[in-house]
C-alpha positions in Angstrom: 6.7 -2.6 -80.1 8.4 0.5 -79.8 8.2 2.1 -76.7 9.6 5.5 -77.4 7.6 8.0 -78.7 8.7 10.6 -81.3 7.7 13.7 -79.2 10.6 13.4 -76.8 14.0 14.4 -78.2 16.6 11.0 -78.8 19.1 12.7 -76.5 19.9 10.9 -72.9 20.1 13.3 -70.4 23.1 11.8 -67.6 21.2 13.3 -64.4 18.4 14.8 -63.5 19.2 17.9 -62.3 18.0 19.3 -59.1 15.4 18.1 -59.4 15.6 14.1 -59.3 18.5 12.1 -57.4 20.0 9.0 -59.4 21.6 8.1 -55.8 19.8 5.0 -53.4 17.2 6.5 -51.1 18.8 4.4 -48.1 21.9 6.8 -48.3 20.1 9.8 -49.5 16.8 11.4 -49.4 14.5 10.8 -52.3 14.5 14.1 -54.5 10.8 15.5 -54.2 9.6 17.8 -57.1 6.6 17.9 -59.7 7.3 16.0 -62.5 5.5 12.7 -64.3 6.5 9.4 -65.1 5.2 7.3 -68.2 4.3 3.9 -67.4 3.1 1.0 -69.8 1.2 -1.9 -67.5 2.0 -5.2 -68.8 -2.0 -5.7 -68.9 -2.4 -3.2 -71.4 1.2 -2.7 -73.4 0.0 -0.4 -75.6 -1.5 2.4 -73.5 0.8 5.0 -72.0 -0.3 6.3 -68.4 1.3 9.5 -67.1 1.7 9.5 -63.1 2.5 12.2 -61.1 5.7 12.1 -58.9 6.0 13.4 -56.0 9.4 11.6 -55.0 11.7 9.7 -57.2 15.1 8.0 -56.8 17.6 5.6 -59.1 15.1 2.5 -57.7 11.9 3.6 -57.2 9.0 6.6 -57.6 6.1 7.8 -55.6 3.4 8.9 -57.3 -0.2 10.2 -57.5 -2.9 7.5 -58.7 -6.7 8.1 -59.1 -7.9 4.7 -58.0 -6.4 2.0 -55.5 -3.3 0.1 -57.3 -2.9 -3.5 -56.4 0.6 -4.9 -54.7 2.2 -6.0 -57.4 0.7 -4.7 -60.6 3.7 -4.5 -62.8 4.7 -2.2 -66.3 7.7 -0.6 -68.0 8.7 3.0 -66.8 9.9 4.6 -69.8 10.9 8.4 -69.3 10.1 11.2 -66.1 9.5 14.6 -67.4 10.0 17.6 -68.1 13.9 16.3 -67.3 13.0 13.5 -70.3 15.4 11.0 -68.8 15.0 7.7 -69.8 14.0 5.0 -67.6 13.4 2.2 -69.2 13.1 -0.2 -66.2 10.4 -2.8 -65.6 8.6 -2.0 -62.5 5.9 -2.9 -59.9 3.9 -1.6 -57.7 5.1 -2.3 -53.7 2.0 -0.2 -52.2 -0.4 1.9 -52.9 -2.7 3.9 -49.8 -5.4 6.3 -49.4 -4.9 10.2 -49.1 -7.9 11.4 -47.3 -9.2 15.5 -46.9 -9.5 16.8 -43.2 -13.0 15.6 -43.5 -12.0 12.1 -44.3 -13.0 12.2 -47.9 -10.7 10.2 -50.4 -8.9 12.8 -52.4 -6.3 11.0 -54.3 -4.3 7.6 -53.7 -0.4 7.1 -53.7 1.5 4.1 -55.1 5.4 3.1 -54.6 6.8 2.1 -57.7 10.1 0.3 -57.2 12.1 -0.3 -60.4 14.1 -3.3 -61.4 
């Protein structure tokens, strides 16, 4: 199966920019900024998902999520946009939590992808 989709251009971008950090989180923050990630779950390889990110490094992402994501759940991350840098890592979830309103109503969830 061909994971690469003829709407993004061939061309490998070498960083991201300001606006995503290729460098280890542990020695440097995780660059925050809007963008999306495209994940194939190995439970259903041919259905793209697009995630928000809210963070993303060289080893992981974190990112928005409509329902709860089970430890461990695991895909290929293929490309983050609009910077159309190919990923192509496997990947898995490592946690996913609630993100509540100030009236305690669940909004939204967040998941940490870490990639391989």
């Amino acid at each position: 199966m061909d994971f690469k989709p003829p709407l993004f251009p061939k061309k490998v971008t070498q960083t991201f920019g300001d606006s995503v950090s290729l460098e280890n989180r542990r020695t440097q923050q995780r660059a925050t900024g809007v963008g999306e990630i495209l994940i194939s779950w190995h439970h259903e390889p041919d259905v793209l998902r697009s995630y928000t990110t809210l963070d993303i490094s060289e080893n992981g992402a974190r990112i928005v999520v409509d329902c709860y994501m089970p430890d461990g759940l695991t895909g290929l991350a293929l490309i983050h946009r609009p910077t159309n840098i190919r990923i192509d890592r496997p990947s898995i979830v490592v946690w996913c939590r609630t993100v509540r309103g100030e009236t305690g109503e669940i909004q939204n969830y967040e998941a940490g992808i870490r990639f391989f």
